[in-house]
N, C-alpha and C positions, 0 to 999 in steps of 0.2 A: 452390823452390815449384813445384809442379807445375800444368801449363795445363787450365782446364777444357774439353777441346776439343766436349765435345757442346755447347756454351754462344751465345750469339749471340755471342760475341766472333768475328774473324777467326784462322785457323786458322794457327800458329809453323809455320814452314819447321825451327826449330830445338827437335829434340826427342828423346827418347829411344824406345826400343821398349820399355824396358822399364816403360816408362810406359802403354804400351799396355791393357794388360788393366783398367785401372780406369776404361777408356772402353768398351770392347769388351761386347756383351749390354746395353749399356743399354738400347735401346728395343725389345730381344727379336725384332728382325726379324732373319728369314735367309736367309743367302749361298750361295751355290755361286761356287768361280770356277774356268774354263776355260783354258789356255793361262797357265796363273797365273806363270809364269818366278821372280821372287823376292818374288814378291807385294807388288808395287806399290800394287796397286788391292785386295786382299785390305787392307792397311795404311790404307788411304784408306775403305776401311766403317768397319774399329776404329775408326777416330780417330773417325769420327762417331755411336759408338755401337753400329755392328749386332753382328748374332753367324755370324762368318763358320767355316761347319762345316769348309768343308776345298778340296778343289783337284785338276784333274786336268791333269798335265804328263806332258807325254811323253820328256822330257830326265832319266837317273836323274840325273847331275850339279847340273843344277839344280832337281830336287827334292828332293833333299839339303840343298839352300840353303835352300828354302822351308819343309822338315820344321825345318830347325835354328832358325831364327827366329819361325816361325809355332804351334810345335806343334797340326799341324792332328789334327781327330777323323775325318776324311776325306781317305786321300790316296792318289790314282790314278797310278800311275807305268806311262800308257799313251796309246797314240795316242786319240784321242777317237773314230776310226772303232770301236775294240772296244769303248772307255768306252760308249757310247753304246746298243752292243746286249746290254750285258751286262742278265743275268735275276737276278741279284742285288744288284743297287744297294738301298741302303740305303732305308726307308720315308721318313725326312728329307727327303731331294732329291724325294719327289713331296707334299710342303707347302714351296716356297721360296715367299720374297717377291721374291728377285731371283735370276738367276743370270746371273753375270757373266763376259763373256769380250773376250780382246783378241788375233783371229789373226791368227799371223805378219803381217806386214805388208810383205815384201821384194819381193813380186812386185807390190805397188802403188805404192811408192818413186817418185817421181818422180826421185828420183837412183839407181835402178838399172835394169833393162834392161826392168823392165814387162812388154810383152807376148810378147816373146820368152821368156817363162820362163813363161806362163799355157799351162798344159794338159800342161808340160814335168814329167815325173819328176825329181827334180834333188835331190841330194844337199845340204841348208841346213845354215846353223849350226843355226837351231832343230830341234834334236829330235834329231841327230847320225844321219839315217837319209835315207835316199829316200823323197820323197813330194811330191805334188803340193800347193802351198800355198791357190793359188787359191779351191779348192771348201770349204777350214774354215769359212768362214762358212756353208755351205748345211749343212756338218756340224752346228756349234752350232744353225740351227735346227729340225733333227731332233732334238735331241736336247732341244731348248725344245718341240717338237710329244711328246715321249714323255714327259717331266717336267711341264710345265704349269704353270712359276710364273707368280705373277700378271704380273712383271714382265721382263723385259732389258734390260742395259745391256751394248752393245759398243763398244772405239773402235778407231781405226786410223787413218792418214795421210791427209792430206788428200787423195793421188793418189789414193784412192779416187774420189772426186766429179770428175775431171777427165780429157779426152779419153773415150779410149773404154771408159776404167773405168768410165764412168758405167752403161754398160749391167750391171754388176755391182751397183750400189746399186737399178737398177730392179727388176733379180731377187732380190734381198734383202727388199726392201721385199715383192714378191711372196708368196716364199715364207714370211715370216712373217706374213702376213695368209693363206695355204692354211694355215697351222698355226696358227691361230686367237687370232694378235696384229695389232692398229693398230701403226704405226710414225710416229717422226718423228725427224728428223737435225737433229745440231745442232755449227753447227762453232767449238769454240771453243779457247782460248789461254792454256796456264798462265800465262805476265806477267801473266795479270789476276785470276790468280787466290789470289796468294799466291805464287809458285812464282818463284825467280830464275833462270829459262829462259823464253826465249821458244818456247814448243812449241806447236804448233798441230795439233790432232787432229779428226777425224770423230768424232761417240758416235751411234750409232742407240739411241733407247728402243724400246723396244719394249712394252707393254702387251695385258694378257689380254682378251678382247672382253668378256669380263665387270665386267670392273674399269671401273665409271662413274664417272673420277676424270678433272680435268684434266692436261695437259700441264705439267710443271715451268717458270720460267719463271729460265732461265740464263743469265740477264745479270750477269755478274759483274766489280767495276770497282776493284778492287786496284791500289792504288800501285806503278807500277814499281817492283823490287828492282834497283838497277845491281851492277857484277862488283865494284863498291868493298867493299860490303856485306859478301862473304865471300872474300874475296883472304887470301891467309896472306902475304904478303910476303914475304921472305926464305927462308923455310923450304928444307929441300934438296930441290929437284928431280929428275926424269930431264932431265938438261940437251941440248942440241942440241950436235955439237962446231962447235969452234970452226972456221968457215973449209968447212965442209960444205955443200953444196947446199942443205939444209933451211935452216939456220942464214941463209944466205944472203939465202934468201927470205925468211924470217922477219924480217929486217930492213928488208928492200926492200917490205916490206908494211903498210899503214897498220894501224891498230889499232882492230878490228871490220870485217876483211875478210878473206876467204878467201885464202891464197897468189896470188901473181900467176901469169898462163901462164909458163910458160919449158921451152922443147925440152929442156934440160938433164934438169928434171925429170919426165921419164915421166908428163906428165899435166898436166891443168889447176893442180892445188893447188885442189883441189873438195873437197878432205875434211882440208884444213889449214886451221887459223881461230888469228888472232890475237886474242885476246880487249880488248877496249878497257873499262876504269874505270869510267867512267860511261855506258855502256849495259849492259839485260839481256844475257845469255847467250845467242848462239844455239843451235837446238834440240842438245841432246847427245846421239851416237851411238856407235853401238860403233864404228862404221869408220871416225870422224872423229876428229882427233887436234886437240885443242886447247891453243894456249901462250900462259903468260902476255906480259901487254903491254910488260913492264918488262924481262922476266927469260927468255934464251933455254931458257924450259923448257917441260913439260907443268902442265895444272894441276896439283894436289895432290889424291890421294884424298878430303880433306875437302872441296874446294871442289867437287869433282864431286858428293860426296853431297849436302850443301850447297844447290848449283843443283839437286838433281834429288830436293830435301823428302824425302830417304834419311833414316833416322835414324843419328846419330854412332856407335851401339852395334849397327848391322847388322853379322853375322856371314857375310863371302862364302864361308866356309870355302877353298877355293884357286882358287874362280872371278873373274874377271878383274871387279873393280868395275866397268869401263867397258860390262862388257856385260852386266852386272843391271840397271846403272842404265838405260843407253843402252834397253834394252829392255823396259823396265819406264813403267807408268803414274804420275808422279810421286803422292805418296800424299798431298799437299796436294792437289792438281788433283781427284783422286778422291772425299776426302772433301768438297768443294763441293760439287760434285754430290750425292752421297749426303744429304747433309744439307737440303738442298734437295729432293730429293724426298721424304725423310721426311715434312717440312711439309708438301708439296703432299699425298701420297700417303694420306698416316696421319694427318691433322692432328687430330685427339682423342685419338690412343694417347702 
């Protein structure tokens, strides 16, 4: 039996995509998304309804991924610095109701080196090219000042908002009020949203000075999902060997904590996590490798889609599930939101 997800019920972490399309265009509002990776947050409109036109990535591998699951009617396989000046964009993208993006986020990381890489050309995983990550977001709102949907919705890591990234969110907020949107930030946390990860993101709205609408109001109070929930037990893992440093750790580590220090290990064990039963999930990345509690192994594909409101029937074609998911907008997390400002935004359509 199929979930009615545009409906007031709360929205299934377990679901199919190919269930998709008979939620997708319901309320005739439309999408653009930015930085769309496996579309996360393009999955997160469908489920609530909207009619999400298409996507502009600059990775062809992982647009590949997003053509193969999404069949988008728009889809830009380019940096958003050209995306943006191009003279033949489609008449669509200048009537959006939202357009949506989520830039890189590595150089606001509070687990990676932050300011030494702000201004630095640098070779990332996202986009498999040299480029400067920092300034996408001043990019996305050029290209909100050249498009003029009523609305924006972006998010990104909480190191946005902290230490001297702050001065980032001031000029943000800035320059989409020079290009002719209000702003408001709002920081909140998949566990409450449906989502069996605990992720914790920045979302700037952003709204057209025309648009005399309130502020959405995103208080969202969903029953913890613990890792009991979706644990596959037994199943065959990538196992740890036996009597190895990892393996080692892993044992010598409580469950629901990161690897302990140890010289041995080349590092903290800052991006090893033992996953503990009865708590959420912490946030899931691509660079962090997580094991089950019981069982010296890695999760399991499913339990990662699972924790990260993936659908069971996503296609990664040969790209690495941990890092669709890992950087990807969990598509439950999204559709709250979206459905949510439907109400607020549209509440007679």
């Amino acid at each position: 039996m199929k979930v009615n997800f545009v409906s007031e019920k709360p929205f299934s972490y377990r679901w199919k995509l190919s269930e998709i399309e008979s939620f997708s265009k319901f309320n005739g509002k439309k999408v653009f998304s930015c930085f769309a990776c496996g579309g996360g947050s393009t999955m997160g409109y469908k489920l609530a309804g909207y009619d999400v036109l298409g996507a502009c990535e600059i990775d062809p591998k992982i647009a590949a991924v997003y053509k193969a699951n999404h069949n988008p009617k728009y889809l830009f396989i380019e940096d958003i610095r050209k995306f943006r000046i191009r003279e033949d964009l489609p008449e669509e993208l200048f009537d959006l109701d939202i357009l949506d993006g989520s830039p890189p986020c590595t150089t606001f990381s509070m687990s990676g080196q932050r300011e030494k890489t702000w201004g630095v050309k640098k070779k990332f995983a996202e986009g498999q090219t040299e480029q400067i990550l920092d300034d996408l977001y001043f990019e996305f709102i050029l290209l909100a000042k050249k498009l003029q949907p009523k609305f924006c919705i972006t998010e990104n890591v909480t190191g946005l908002i902290k230490g001297n990234a702050k001065q980032y969110v001031n000029k943000i907020i800035t320059e989409f009020y020079e290009a002719g949107f209000d702003c408001k930030l709002f920081v909140l946390n998949s566990r409450n949203m449906g989502v069996p990860q605990s992720r914790e993101r920045v979302f700037i709205l952003a709204k057209r000075k025309d648009q005399k609408v309130k502020w959405p109001s995103l208080n969202f109070s969903e029953k913890d999902i613990p890792f009991s929930e979706i644990d596959d037990g037994n199943i065959k893992r990538v196992m740890l060997k036996n009597n190895s440093i990892t393996y080692n750790l892993w044992r010598g580590t409580k469950s629901g904590n990161y690897f302990s220090k140890s010289i041995a290990y080349e590092g903290s064990g800052f991006s090893h996590y033992r996953v503990n039963f009865n708590k959420v999930l912490c946030c899931l990345t691509n660079q962090s490798r997580f094991y089950h509690p019981s069982t010296p192994g890695l999760l399991s594909k499913r339990e990662f889609c699972l924790a990260s409101s993936f659908p069971n029937d996503f296609n990664f074609l040969k790209t690495s599930f941990r890092f669709i998911c890992g950087m990807s907008v969990p598509p439950v997390m999204m559709a709250q939101i979206a459905r949510v400002c439907k109400k607020t935004w549209w509440p007679n359509e």
